[in-house]
C-alpha positions, -999 to +999 in steps of 0.1 A: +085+752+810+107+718+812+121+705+778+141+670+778+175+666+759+191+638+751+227+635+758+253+606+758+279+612+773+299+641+797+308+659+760+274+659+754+268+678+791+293+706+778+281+710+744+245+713+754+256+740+779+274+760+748+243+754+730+221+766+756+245+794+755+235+801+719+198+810+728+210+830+754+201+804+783+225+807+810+221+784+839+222+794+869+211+828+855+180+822+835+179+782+835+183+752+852+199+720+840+192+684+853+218+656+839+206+622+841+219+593+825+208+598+787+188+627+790+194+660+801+162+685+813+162+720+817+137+742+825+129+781+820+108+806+818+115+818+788+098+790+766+105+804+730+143+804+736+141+772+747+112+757+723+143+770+693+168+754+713+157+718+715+145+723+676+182+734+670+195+706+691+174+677+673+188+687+638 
């Protein structure tokens, strides 16, 4: 499963990775993380954790 993030700026690249950290989504280990300019997209196979991180992540 591939979610999109959004994400501003290089802060926003480490706090997303604590966040991930949260739902117990560990890149390299169970994740992968794609930065791009404003966005950030990960992708796992466990799609609850990270359905309950991007709703945590939008409030």
């Amino acid at each position: 499963m591939y979610v999109a993030f959004r994400v501003n700026r290089t802060d926003g690249q480490r706090k997303l990775v604590e966040h991930l950290a949260r739902f117990n989504l560990v890149p390299p280990q169970n994740c992968t993380v794609t930065f791009r300019q404003q966005h950030a997209v990960v992708s796992s196979q466990y799609s609850y954790a990270l359905g309950t991180a991007l709703t945590a992540w939008r409030h």
